[in-house]
C-alpha positions as a LaTeX table, in Angstrom:
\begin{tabular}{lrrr}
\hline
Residue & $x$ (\AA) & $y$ (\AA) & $z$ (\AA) \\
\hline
Unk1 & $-62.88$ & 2.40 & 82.91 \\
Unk2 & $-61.26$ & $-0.87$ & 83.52 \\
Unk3 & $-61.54$ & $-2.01$ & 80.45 \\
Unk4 & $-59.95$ & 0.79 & 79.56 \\
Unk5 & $-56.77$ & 0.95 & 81.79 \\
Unk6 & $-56.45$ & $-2.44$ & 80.72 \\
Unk7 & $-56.45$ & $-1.84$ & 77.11 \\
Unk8 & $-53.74$ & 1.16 & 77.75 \\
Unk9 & $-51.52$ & $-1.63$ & 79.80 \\
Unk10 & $-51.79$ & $-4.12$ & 77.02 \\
Unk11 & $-50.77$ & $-1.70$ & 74.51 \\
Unk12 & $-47.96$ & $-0.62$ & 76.75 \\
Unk13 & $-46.53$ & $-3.92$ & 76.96 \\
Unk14 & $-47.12$ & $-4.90$ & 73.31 \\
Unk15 & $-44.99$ & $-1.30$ & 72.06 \\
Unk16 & $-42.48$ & $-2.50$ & 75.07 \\
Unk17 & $-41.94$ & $-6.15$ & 73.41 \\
Unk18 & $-41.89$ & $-4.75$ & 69.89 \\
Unk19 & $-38.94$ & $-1.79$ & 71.41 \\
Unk20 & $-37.07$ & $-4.61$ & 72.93 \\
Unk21 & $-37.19$ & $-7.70$ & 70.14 \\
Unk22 & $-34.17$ & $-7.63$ & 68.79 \\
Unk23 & $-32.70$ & $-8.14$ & 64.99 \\
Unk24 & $-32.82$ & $-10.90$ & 61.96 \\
Unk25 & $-29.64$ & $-11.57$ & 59.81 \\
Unk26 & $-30.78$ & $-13.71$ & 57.09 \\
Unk27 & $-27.96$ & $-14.62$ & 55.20 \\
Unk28 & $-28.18$ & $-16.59$ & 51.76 \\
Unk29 & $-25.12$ & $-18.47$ & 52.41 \\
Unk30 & $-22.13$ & $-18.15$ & 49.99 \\
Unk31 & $-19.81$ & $-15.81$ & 51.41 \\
Unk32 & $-19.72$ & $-13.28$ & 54.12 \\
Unk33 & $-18.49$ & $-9.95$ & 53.46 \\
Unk34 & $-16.56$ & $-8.11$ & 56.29 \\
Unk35 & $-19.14$ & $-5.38$ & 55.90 \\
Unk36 & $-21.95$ & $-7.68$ & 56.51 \\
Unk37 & $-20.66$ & $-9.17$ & 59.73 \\
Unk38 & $-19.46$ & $-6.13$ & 61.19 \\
Unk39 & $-23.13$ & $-4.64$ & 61.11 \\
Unk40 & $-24.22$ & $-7.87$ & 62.89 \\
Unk41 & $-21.43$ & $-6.90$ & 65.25 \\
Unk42 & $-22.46$ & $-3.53$ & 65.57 \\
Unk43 & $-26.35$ & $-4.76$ & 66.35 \\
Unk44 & $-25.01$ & $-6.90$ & 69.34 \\
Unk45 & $-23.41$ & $-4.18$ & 70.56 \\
Unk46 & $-20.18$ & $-3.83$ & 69.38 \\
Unk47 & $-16.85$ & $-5.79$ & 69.56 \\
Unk48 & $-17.57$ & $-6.06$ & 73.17 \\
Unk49 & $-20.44$ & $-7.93$ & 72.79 \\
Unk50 & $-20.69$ & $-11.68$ & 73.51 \\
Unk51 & $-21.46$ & $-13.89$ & 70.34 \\
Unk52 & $-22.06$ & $-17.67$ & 70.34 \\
Unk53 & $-21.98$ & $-20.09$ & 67.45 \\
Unk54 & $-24.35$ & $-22.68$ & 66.93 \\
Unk55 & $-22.78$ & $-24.95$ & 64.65 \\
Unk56 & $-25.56$ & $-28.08$ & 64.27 \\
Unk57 & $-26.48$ & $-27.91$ & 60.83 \\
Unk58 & $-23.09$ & $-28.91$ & 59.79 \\
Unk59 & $-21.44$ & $-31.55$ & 59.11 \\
Unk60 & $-18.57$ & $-30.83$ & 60.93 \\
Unk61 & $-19.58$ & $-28.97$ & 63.36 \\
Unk62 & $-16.49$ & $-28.53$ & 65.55 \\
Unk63 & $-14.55$ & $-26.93$ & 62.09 \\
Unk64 & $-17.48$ & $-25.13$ & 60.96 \\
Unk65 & $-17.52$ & $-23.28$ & 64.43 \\
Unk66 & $-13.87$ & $-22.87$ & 64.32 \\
Unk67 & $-13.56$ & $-21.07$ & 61.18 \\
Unk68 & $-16.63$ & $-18.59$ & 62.51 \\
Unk69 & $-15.59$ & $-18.10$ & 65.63 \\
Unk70 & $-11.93$ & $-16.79$ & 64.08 \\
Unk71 & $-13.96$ & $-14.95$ & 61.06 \\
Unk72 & $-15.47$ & $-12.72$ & 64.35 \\
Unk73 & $-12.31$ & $-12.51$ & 66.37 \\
Unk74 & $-10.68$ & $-11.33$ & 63.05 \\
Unk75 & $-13.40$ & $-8.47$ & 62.92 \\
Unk76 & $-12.07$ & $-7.42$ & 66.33 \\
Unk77 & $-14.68$ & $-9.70$ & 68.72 \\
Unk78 & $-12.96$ & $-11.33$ & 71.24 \\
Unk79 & $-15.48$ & $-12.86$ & 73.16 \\
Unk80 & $-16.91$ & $-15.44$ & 70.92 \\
Unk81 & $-17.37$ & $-19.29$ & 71.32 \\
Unk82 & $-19.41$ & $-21.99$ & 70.15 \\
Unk83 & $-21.55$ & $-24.20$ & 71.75 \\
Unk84 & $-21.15$ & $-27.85$ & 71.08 \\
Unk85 & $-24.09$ & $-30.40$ & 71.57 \\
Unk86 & $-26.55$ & $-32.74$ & 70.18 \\
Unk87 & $-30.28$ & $-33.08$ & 70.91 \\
Unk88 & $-29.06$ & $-35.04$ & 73.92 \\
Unk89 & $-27.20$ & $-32.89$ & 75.57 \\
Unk90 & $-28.77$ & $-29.18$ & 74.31 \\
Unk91 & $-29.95$ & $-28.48$ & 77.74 \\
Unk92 & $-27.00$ & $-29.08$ & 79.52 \\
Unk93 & $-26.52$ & $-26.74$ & 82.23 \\
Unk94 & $-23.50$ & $-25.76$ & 80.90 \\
Unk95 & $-24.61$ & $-25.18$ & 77.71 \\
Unk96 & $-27.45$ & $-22.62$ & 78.88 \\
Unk97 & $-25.07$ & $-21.17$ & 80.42 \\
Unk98 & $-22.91$ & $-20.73$ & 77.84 \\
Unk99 & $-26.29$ & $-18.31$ & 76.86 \\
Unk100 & $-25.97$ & $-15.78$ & 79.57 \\
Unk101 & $-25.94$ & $-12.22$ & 78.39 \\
Unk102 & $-25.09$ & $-13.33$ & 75.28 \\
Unk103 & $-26.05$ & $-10.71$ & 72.42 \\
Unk104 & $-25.65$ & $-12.31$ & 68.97 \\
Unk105 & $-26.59$ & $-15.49$ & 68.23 \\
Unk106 & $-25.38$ & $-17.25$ & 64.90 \\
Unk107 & $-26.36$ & $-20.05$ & 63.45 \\
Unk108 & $-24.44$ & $-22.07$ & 60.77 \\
Unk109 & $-25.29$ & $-23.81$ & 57.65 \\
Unk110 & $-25.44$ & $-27.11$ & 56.14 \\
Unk111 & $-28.62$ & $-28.76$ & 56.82 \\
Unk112 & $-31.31$ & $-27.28$ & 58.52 \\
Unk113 & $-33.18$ & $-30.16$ & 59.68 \\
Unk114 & $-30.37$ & $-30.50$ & 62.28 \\
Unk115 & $-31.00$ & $-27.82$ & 63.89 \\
Unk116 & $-35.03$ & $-28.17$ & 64.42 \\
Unk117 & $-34.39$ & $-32.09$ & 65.70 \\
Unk118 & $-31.80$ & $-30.82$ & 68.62 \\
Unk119 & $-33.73$ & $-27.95$ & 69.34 \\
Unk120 & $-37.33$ & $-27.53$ & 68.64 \\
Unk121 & $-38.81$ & $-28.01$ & 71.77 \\
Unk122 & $-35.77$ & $-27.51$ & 74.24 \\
Unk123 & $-34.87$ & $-25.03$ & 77.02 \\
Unk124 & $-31.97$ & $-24.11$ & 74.64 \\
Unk125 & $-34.11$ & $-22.66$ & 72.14 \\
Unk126 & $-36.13$ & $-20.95$ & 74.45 \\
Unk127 & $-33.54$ & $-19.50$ & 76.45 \\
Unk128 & $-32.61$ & $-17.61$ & 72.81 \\
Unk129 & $-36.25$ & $-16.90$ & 72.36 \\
Unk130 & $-35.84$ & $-14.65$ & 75.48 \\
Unk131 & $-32.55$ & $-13.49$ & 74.55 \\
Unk132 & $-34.28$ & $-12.32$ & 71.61 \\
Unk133 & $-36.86$ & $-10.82$ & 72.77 \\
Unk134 & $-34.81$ & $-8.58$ & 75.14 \\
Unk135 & $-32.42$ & $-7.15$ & 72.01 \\
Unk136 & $-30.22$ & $-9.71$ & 70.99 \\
Unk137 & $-29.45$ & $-10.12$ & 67.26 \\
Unk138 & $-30.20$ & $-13.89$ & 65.64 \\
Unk139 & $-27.96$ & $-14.58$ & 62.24 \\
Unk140 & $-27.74$ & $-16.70$ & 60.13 \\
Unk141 & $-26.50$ & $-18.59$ & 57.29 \\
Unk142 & $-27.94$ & $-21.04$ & 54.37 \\
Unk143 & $-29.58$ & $-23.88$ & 56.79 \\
Unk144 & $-29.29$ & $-21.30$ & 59.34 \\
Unk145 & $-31.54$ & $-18.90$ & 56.83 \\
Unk146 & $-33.84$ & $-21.71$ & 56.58 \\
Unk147 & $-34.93$ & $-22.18$ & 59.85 \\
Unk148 & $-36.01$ & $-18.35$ & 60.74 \\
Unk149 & $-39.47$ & $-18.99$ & 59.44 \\
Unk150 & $-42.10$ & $-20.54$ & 60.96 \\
Unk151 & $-42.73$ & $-22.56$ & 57.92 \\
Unk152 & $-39.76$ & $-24.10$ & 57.03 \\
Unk153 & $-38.18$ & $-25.37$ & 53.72 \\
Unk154 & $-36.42$ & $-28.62$ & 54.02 \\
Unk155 & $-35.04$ & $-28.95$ & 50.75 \\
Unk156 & $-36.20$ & $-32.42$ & 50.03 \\
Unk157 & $-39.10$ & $-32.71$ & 47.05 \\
Unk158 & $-42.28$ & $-35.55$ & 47.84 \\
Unk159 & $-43.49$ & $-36.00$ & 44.43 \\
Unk160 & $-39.95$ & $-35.36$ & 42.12 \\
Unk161 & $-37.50$ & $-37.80$ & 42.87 \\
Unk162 & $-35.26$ & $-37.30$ & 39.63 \\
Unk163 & $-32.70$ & $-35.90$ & 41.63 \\
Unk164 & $-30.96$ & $-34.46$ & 38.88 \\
Unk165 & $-33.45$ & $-32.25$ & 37.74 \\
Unk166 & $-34.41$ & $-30.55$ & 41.10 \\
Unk167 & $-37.68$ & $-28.24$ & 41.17 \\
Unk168 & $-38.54$ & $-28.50$ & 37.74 \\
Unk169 & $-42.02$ & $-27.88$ & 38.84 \\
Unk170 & $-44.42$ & $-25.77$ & 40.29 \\
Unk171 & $-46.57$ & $-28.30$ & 41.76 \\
Unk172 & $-48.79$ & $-29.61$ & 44.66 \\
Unk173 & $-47.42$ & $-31.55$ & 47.62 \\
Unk174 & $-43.93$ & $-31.94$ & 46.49 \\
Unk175 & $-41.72$ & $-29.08$ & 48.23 \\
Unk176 & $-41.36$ & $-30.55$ & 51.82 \\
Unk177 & $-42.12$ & $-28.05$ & 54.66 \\
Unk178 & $-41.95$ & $-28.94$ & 58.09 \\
Unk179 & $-42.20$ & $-26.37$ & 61.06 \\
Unk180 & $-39.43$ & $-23.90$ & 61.80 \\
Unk181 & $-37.73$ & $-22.19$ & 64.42 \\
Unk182 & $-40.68$ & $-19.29$ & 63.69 \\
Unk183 & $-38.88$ & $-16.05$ & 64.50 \\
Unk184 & $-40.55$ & $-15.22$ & 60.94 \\
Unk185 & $-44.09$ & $-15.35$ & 60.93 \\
Unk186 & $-44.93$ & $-13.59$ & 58.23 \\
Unk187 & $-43.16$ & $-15.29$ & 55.05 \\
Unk188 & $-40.65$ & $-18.19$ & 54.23 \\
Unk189 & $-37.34$ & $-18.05$ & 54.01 \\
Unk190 & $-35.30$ & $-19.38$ & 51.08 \\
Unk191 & $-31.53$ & $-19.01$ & 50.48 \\
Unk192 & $-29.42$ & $-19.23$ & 47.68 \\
Unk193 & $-32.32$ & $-18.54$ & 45.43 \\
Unk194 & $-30.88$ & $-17.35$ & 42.43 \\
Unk195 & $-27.76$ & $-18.93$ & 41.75 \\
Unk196 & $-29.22$ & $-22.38$ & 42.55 \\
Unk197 & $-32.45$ & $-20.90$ & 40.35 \\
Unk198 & $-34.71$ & $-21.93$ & 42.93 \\
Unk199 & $-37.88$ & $-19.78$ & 42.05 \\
Unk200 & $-40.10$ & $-22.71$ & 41.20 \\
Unk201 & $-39.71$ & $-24.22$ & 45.21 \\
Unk202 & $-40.65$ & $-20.88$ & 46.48 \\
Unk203 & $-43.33$ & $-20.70$ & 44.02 \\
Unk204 & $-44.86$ & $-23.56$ & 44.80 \\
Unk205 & $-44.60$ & $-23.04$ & 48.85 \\
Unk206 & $-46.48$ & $-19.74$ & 48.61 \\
Unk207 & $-48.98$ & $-20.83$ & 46.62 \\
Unk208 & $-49.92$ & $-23.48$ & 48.54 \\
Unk209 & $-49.50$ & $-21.06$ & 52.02 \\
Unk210 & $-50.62$ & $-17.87$ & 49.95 \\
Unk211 & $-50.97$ & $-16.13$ & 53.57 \\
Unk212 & $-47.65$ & $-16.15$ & 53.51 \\
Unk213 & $-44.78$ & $-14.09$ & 51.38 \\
Unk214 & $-42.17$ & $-16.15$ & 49.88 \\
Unk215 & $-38.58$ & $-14.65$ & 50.39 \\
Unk216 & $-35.46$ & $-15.58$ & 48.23 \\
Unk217 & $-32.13$ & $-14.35$ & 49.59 \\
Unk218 & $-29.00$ & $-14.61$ & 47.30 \\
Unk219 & $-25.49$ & $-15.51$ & 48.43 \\
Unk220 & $-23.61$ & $-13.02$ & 49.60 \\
Unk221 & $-26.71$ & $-11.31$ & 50.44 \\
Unk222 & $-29.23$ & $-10.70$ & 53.45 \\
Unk223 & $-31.57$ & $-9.34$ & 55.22 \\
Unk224 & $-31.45$ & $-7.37$ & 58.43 \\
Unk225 & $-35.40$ & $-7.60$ & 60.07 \\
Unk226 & $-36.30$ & $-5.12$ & 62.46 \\
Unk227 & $-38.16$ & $-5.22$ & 65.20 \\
Unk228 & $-41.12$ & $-3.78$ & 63.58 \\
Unk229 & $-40.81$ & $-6.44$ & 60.59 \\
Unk230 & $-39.50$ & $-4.24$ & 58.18 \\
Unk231 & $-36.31$ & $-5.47$ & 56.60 \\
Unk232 & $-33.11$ & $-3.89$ & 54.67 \\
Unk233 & $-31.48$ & $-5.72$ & 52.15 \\
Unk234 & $-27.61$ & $-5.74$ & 52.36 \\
Unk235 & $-24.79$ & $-7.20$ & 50.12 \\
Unk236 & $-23.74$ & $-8.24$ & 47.04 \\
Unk237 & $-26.20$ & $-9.70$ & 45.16 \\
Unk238 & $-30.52$ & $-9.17$ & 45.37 \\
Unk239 & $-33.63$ & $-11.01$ & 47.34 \\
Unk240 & $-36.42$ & $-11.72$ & 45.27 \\
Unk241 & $-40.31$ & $-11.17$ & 47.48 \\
Unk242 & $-43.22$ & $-13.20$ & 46.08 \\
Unk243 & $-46.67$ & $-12.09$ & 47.07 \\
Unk244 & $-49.62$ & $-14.25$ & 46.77 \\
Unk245 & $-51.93$ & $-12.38$ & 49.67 \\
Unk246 & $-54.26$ & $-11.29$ & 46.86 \\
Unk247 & $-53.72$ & $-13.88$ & 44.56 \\
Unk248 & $-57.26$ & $-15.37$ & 42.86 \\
Unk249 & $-57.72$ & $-18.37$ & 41.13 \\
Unk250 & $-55.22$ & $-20.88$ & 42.55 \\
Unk251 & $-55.99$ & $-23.99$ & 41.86 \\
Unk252 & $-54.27$ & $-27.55$ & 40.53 \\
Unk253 & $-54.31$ & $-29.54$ & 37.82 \\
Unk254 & $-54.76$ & $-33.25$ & 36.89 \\
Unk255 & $-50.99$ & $-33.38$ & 37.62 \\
Unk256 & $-51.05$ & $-31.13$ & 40.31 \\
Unk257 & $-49.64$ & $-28.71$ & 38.75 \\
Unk258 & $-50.22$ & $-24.95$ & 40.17 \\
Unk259 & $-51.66$ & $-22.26$ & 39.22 \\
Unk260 & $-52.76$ & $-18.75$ & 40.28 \\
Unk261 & $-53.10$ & $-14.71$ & 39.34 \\
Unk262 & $-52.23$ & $-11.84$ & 40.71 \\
Unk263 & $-49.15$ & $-12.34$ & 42.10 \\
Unk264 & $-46.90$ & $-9.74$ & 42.74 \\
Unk265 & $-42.86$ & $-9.90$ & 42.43 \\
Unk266 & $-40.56$ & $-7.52$ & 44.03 \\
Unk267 & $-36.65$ & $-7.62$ & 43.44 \\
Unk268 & $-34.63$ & $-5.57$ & 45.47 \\
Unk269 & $-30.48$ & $-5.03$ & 46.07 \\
Unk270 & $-28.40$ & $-3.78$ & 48.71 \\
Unk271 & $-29.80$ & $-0.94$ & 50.41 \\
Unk272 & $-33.66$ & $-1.40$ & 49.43 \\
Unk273 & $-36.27$ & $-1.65$ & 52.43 \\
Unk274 & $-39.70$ & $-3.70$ & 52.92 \\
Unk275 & $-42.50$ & $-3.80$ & 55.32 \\
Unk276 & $-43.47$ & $-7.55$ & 56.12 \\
Unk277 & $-46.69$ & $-5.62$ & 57.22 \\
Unk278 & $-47.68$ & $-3.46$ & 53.96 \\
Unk279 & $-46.11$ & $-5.80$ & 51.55 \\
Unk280 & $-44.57$ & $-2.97$ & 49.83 \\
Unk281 & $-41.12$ & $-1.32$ & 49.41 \\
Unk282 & $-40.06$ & 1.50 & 51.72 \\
Unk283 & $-39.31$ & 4.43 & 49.67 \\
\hline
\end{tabular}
C-alpha cells in the first residue's frame, strides 16, 4: 500500500512538472517575423510580461541587445532589458536579480560557445532552469538555437580543415559536439540548415548519436516545443527531422566515412506538428 501511495505521489509530481515546464522557441536565425515574436510574447504572458535578453553569443553584445530589446518594445513590451555579463560576473547578485519573475528568456546569436563558457555551470543558468520549469518561455536565435540541446553543435569540423569547403562529408569524428545547455534531450539542434546546406553536419551527428533525432531549422523559421515535447513549426521557410532510432548497419569506412539504413526524413513547414516522443508527425 505504500508502495503504492508512493507511486500515485510520484506520478503526481511528474504530470505537475510536465503542466508547469514551460515553452522552446528555436529560431534558425535570419530574420524574425513580427508574427513569430509576438507568439513568444503571447507564451510569456502577454505585453505585460517581463522579457530579458541574453546577449553573450555576440560579438557585440551591448548592440545586439539593443536592437532586441527595441524589436520587443516595438511589438508593444515595455518591460524588457538585457542582462550584461561575462563568465566573471554571471552570478552577480544583481544580475540574478535581474531574473526575478521574469517570463521569457531570449537568447541571441553569434557564437554559441559563448554562451556555454559563461554559463554552464553557474547560478545564472540555473536560476532560468527554474524559471523554466515553472512556465517561462526560453527563445532563441542561431547560436542561441544551438545551445537548446543537450548535445551541442559547435560549428567547428576535427578532421576537415579546408575551410572553404565546409561539411563536405559525412564522416566520423569531425563535426565537433560539446555539451549544451540540455533543455532538449531528445535530438540536436541545428540552425540555418538549408540555406547554409548543412545536411551532411547533421548527418553525421546523428549517426554517430543515433539515439538521438537530428533537427534542422531554417531561417526565418522555428520551432515552438511544448511541454510535452511535441513541437509546431512556424514561419517562413521548413525544418528538416532526421531519424536514425532504427537505423541498422552503421558503420565507417577506411576513411571514416559513414554509413547506415533505415533512416527516416521528415520535412515539414509552418503549421506542421511532431512528437519528440513517437517520432512521427501529428496529424
Amino acid at each position: 500500500m505504500r508502495k503504492f501511495f508512493l507511486l500515485i505521489v510520484f506520478v503526481c509530481i511528474s504530470s505537475s512538472f510536465a503542466q508547469n515546464k514551460g515553452r522552446l522557441m528555436i529560431i534558425g536565425g535570419g530574420d524574425r517575423p513580427d508574427y513569430m515574436m509576438n507568439r513568444f510574447i503571447e507564451y510569456a504572458g502577454g505585453t505585460d510580461a517581463k522579457i530579458i535578453i541574453v546577449p553573450n553569443a555576440s560579438g557585440d553584445r551591448i548592440g545586439t541587445a539593443e536592437y532586441q530589446v527595441e524589436q520587443f518594445k516595438n511589438l508593444g513590451v515595455e518591460n524588457v532589458d538585457y542582462i550584461d555579463c561575462t563568465k566573471e560576473t554571471a552570478d552577480a547578485d544583481s544580475n540574478l536579480a535581474k531574473l526575478e519573475n521574469v517570463s521569457g528568456i531570449f537568447f541571441s546569436g553569434g557564437d554559441q560557445s559563448r554562451l556555454t563558457r559563461d554559463f554552464l555551470g553557474s547560478k545564472f543558468l540555473e536560476k532560468i532552469r527554474e524559471l523554466y520549469s515553472n512556465g517561462a518561455i526560453l527563445g532563441g536565435t542561431s547560436a542561441g538555437a544551438a545551445i537548446m540541446s543537450k548535445v551541442m553543435l559547435t560549428g567547428n569540423e576535427l578532421a576537415n580543415s579546408d575551410s572553404s569547403s565546409a561539411y563536405h562529408t559525412i564522416q566520423k569524428n569531425n563535426i565537433e559536439t560539446v555539451e549544451g545547455f540540455g533543455f532538449v534531450t531528445k535530438a540536436v539542434i541545428d540552425q540555418h540548415f538549408i540555406k547554409r546546406k548543412r545536411n551532411n553536419r547533421l548527418l553525421s551527428v546523428i549517426l554517430e548519436h543515433p539515439d538521438l533525432l537530428g533537427i534542422g531549422i531554417d531561417e526565418a523559421t522555428c520551432i515552438i516545443v511544448n511541454p510535452d515535447d511535441t513541437f509546431e513549426v512556424l514561419g517562413e521557410n521548413q525544418v528538416i527531422v532526421y531519424d536514425a532510432t532504427e537505423a541498422v548497419n552503421i558503420s565507417t569506412d577506411k576513411n571514416n566515412n559513414l554509413s547506415g539504413s533505415n533512416l527516416k526524413l521528415h520535412i515539414l513547414s509552418s503549421g506542421e506538428k511532431f512528437d519528440l516522443n513517437s517520432k512521427k508527425l501529428i496529424q
